[in-house]
N, C-alpha and C positions, 0 to 999 in steps of 0.2 A: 795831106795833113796841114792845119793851119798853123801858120807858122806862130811860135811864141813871144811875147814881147817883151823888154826891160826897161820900164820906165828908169831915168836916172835923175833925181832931185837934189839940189845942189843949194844949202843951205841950212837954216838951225831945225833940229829933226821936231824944237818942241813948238815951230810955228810951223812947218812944211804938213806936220801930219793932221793938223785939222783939215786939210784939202782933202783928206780920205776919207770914200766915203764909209761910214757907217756899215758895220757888217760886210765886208766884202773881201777880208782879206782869211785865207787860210788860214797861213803857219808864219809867224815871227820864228826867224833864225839870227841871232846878233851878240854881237861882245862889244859891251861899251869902252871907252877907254877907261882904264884904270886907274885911280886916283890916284894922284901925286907922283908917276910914274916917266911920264911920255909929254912935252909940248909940243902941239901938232899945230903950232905957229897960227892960232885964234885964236882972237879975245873971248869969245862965247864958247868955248871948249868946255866941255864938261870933262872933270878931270883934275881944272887945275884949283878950284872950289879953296877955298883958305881953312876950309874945315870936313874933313869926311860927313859930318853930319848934313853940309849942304848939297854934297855928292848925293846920298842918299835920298835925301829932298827931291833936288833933282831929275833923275834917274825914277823916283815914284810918279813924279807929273810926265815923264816922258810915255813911260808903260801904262799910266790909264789912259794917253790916248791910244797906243797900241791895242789896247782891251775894246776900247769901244768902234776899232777899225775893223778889230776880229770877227769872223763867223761864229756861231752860239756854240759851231761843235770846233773851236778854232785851238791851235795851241802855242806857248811863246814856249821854245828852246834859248836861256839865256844864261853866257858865260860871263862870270866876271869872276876878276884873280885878287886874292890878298895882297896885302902890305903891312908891314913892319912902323909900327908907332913913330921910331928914330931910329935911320940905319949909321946914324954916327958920323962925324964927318963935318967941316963947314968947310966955304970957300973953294979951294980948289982940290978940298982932299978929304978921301974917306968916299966908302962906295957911291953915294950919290951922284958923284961929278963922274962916272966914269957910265952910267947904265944908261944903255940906247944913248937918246938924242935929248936926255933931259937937258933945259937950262937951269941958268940961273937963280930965276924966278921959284921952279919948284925944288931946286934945289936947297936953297936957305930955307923952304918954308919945310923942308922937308927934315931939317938939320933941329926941329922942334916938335916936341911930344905934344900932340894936338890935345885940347882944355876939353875932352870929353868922355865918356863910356867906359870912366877911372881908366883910362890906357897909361901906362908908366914906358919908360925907356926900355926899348925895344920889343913892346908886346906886339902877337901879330893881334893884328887889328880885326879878323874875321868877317871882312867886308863882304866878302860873299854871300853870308848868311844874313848880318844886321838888311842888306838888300831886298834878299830874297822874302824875310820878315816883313819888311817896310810894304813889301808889293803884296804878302798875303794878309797884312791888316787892311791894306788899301780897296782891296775884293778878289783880288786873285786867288787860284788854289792848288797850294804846294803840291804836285805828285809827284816826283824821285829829284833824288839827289844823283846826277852821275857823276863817277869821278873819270877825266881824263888823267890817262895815263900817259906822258908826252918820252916817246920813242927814245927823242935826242933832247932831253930838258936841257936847258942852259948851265954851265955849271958855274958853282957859286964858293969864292975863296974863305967859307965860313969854315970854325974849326969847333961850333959850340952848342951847332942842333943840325940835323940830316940837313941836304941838299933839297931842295924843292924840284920837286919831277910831277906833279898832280896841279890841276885845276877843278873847278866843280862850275859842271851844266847843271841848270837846274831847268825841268820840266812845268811851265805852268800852265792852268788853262781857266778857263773863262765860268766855266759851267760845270757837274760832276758828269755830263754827257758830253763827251766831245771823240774827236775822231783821231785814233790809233791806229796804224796798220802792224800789227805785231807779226806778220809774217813776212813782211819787207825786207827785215834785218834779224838774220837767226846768228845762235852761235854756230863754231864751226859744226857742234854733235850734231844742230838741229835744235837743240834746246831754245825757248825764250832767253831771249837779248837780257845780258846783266847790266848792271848799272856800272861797268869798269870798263872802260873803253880805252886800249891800249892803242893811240893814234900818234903815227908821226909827220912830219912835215911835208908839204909838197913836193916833189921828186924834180918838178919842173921849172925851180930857180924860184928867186925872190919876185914877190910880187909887186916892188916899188913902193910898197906900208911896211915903215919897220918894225910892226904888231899883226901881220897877219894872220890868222887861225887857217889851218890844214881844213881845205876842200874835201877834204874825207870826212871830217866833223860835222862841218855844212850838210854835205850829201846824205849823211845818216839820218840827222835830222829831219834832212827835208823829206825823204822816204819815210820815216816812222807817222810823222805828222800829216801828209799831202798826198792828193792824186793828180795823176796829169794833169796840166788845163788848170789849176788851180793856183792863186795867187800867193808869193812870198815875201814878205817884209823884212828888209834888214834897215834899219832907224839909223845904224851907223857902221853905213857901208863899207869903208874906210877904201878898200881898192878893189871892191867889190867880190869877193869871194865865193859867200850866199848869192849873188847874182849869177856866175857863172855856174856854180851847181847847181842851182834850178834851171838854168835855159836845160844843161844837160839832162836835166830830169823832163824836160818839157814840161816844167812849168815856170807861167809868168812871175815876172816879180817887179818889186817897186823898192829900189834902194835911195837910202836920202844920205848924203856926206856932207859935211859941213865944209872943210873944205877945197878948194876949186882942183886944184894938181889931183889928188885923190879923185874927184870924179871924173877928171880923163883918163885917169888911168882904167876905172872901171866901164868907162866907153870905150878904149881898145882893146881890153880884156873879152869885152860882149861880144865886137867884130870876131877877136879872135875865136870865140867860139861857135858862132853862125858858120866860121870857115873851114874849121873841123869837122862840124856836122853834116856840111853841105861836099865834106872830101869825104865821108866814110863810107 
């Protein structure tokens, strides 16, 4: 069997992916960073945008080149997570300063109800959907909403609306023909796959992204969407996760990280699993 490959591109995903070529790529699997959330110590970070509306801007110019990189029958699997208008807070106090590796920078900006979409003090902001919206005015075409169900959510010292345990994948594609494998991933009866997917984290330790999404979310996707031998794209690798579940799927993929620590991580994340496969 011929062995699979993983290109790894190291740089901004919205100048890196015009070098792809046109129709060649399967199945987009990816989770942008999240707005206002994470500084992943670069200036061209999508993410840390002064307005969710540029995020969105954004994040639309990235995805129609992912569209036009796609196969006719291709599909994008793409997660992205809400936010909160104003989690309250300035300086060195009130949840901001305390979540991941946020700085400073998004910190204060975060400490302010962004001038848009009437958002008031502390609405969520439904960023997932105004996204998901932006990409099907753009040309894209909505088919499901899944919700992750996250095993071990994070828990959260709030005392004035439930804990956040859910994210939402959204399924989109290119064309109303495209390619599904609906028998890839059944429930446990046998029944067709629901749109609630009860996934928990890696078993196998951190993967060195302090935002990495569970390889069982990846894998799913990449099964529903791909066959062998067939190309995967993750725009924003981060420690390469969708890379490694597709080598294990034997299929190729092409991950682009902005950046540089993040893409050696996903360089010995790939060794490591040539070395796995090559022990089984």
């Amino acid at each position: 069997m011929t062995p699979v490959t993983s290109r790894i591109l190291t740089g901004d995903s919205r100048n890196l992916l015009t070098s792809i070529q046109s129709e060649s790529v399967q199945c987009c699997v990816t989770s942008p960073p999240y707005w206002g959330l994470r500084d992943y110590d670069h200036p061209a970070q999508i993410g840390s945008e002064p307005s969710p509306v540029e995020y969105v801007r954004n994040l639309t110019e990235v995805f129609r080149e992912v569209r036009r990189a796609l196969r006719k029958d291709g599909t994008l699997w793409l997660n992205v997570g809400d936010g909160y208008a104003r989690n309250g807070g300035t300086g060195n106090c009130g949840p901001n300063a305390v979540v991941a590796n946020t700085k400073k920078l998004i910190q204060r900006r975060n400490c302010k109800v962004p001038d848009c979409w009437g958002l008031k003090d502390r609405d969520l902001m439904g960023l997932p959907w105004r996204v998901a919206f932006a990409l099907q005015e753009d040309g894209w075409i909505l088919r499901s909403r899944i919700t992750w169900i996250k095993k071990t959510a994070m828990p959260e010292s709030v005392r004035n609306r439930p804990t956040n345990a859910t994210e939402d994948v959204f399924l989109m594609t290119k064309t109303i023909t495209y390619y599904y494998d609906a028998s890839a991933v059944r429930e446990p009866t046998g029944a067709n796959l629901r749109n609630c997917w009860a996934i928990g984290p890696d078993t196998n330790g951190s993967s060195g992204h302090p935002a990495a999404f569970p390889r069982d979310l990846a894998r799913r996707c990449i099964l529903l969407g791909s066959r062998p031998g067939d190309v995967i794209l993750d725009p924003f690798a981060g420690s390469g996760t969708t890379g490694a579940a597709a080598r294990e799927l034997e299929r190729e993929s092409i991950l682009i990280e902005l950046n540089p620590e993040y893409s050696k991580i996903s360089k010995r994340r790939m060794g490591h699993v040539v070395q796995a496969r090559l022990g089984s």
